[in-house]
C-alpha positions in Angstrom: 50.0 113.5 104.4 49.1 116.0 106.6 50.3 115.4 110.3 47.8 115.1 112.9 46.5 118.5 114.8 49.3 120.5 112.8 47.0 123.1 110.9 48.3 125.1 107.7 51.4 122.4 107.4 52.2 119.3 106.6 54.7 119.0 108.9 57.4 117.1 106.6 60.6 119.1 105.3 62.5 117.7 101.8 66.1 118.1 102.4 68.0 117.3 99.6 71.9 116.6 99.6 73.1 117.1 95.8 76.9 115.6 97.2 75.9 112.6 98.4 72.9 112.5 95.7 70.0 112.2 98.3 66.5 113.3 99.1 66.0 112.8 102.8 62.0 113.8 104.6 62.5 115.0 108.1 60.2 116.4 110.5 58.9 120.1 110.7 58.8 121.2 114.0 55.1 122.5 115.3 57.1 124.9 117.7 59.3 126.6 115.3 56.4 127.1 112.4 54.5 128.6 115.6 57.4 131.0 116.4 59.0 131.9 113.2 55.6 132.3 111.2 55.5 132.7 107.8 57.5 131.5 104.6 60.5 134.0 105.2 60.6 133.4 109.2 60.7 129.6 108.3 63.1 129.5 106.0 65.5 132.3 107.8 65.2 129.9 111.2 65.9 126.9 109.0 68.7 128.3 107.2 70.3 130.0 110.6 70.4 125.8 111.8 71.8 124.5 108.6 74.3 126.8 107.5 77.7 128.1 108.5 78.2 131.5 108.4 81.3 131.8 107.0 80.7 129.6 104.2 81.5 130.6 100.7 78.5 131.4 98.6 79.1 129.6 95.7 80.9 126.8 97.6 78.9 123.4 98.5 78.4 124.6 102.1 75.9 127.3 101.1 72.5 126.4 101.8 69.2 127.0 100.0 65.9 126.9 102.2 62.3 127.4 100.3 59.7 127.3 102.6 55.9 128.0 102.5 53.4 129.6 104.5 50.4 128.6 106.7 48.3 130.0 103.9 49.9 128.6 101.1 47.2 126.1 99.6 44.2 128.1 100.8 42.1 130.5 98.9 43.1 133.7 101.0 43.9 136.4 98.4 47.6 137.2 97.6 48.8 134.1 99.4 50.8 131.6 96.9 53.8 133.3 97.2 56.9 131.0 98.4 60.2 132.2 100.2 63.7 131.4 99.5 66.8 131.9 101.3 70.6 131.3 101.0 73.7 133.1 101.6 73.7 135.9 98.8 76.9 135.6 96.4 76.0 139.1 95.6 76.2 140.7 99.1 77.7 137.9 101.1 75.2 138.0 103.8 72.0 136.5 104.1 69.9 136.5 101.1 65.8 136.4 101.2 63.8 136.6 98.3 60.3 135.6 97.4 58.0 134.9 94.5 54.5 134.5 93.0 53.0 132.4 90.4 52.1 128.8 91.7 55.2 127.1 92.2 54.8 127.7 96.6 51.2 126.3 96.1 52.6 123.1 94.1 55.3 122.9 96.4 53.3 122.6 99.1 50.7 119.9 97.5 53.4 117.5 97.2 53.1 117.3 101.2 56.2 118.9 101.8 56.2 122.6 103.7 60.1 123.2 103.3 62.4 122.1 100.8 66.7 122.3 101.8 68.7 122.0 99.0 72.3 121.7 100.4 76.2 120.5 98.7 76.5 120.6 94.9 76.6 117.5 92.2 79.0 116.4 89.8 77.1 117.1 86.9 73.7 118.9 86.4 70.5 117.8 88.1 67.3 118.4 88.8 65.2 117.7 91.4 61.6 116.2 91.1 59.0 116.2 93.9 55.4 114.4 93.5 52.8 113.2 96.5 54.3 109.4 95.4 58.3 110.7 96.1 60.9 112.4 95.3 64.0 111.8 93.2 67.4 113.4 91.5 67.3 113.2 88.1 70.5 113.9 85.5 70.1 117.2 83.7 72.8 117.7 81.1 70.5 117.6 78.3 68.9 121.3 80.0 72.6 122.5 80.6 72.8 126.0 78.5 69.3 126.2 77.5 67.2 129.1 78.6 64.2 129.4 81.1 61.5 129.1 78.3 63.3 126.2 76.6 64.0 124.4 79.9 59.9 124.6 81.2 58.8 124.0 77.8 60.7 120.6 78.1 59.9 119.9 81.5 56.3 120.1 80.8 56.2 118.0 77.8 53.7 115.5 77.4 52.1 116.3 80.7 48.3 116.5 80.4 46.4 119.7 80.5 45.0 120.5 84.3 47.6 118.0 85.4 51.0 120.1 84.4 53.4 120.2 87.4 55.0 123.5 88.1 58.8 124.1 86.8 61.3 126.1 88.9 64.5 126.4 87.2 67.5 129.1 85.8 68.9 130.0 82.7 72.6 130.4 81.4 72.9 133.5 83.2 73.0 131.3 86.8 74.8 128.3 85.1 77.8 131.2 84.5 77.0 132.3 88.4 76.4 135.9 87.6 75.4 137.2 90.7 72.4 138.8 90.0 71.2 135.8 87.9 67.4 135.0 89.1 65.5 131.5 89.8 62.3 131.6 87.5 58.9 130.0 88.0 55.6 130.0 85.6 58.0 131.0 82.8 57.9 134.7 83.7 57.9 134.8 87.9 61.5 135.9 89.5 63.2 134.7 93.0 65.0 138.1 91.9 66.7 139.3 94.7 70.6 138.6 95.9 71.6 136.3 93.1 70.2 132.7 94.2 70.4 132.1 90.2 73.9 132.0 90.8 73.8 129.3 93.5 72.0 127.0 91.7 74.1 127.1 89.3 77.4 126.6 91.8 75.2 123.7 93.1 74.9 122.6 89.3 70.8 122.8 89.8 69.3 123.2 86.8 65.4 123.0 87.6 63.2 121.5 90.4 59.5 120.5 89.2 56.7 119.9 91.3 53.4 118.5 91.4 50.5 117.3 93.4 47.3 118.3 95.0 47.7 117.5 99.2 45.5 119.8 101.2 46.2 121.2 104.3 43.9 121.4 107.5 42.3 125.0 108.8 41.8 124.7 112.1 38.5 127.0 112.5 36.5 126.9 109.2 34.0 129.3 110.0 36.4 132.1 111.2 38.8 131.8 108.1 35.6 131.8 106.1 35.1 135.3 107.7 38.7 136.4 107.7 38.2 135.7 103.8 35.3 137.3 103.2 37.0 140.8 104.9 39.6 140.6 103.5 37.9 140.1 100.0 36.2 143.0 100.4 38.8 145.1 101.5 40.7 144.1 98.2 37.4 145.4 96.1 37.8 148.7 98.0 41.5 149.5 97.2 41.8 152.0 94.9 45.1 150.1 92.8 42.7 146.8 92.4 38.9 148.7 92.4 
């Protein structure tokens, strides 16, 4: 649930510890969503606080931070797009990468703004997130299969307008290439610096989410105008007209 007078958050981070096999909610700070704003200024301050430096990329002290945005879970135009960050195996400095489809809108309906995703498990796992909890589950049985194969599984059986949202690699981040992507929707890439290849250091096969929270706009009227302008200035561009 939404936290009291915290508009465009929930206020509730998911950190998740694959070492010790735990799935910890901690509190989002109102000061640092107000000074870092956005999904990639949330998830670079978070990551800066968690995270050595001098860690090894692949190693089980690299951190990965997926954060939203105060608009993720509105209607603005352009705005379900979640951020990730991590330390890149592929440039060993800072990676930050971001992606569309729905998976930052899903994310955030389970209640959660942020999920952490720290340490590495002994066998593959993935993580599953709903508005009722959140729990590791053993993913063997995905181990090798490709993104298609592993979504297709994922969201078997699920009813139509109720299928969660599957974020997940294939063998090419199970083999930590470094330019291996994380996919959502099938089709949508985390592309850039190779976070592919820490999930798959962190033996992280897929993370699926689902639920249908709403957030709280502070001023109703003046988003409703905000919207409206920037609708129109959408209609006007010449690459969407």
């Amino acid at each position: 649930m939404t936290e009291p007078n915290l508009y465009g958050y929930h206020g509730r981070i998911l950190v998740a510890d694959l070492s010790k096999g735990t799935l910890q909610p901690m509190a989002l700070d109102p000061e640092i969503t107000e000074a870092y704003l956005g999904g990639r200024g949330l998830a670079t301050r978070l990551f800066y606080d968690m995270v050595d430096p001098g860690c090894d990329p692949l190693g089980e002290d690299n951190v990965v931070v997926l954060a939203t945005s105060p608009v993720v879970g509105t209607t603005a135009p352009t705005s379900c797009r979640g951020h990730m960050v991590f330390k890149s195996p592929l440039t060993n400095v800072i990676g930050s990468t971001n992606c569309g489809g729905s998976w930052a809108y899903f994310l955030k309906g389970t209640g959660y703004d942020v999920l952490a995703i720290k340490g590495k498990a002994s066998e593959p796992v993935m993580i599953d997130i709903t508005t009722n909890g959140a729990e590791l589950i053993p993913a063997k049985h995905l181990w090798g299969k490709n993104v298609h194969e592993t979504t297709e599984v994922l969201l078997e059986g699920a009813q139509v307008g109720k299928k969660p949202c599957v974020l997940c690699i294939g063998p090419a981040g199970e083999k930590l290439v470094r330019i291996a992507s994380v996919m959502n929707d099938k089709n949508r890439a985390y592309g850039r610096c190779g976070p592919g290849a820490v999930f798959g250091a962190k033996t992280l096969k897929a993370i699926r989410v689902q639920g249908k929270e709403k957030i709280l706009i502070k001023d109703e009227e003046q988003y409703k105008t905000g919207l409206e302008q920037a609708q129109y200035l959408l209609k006007q561009a010449p690459v969407t007209k």
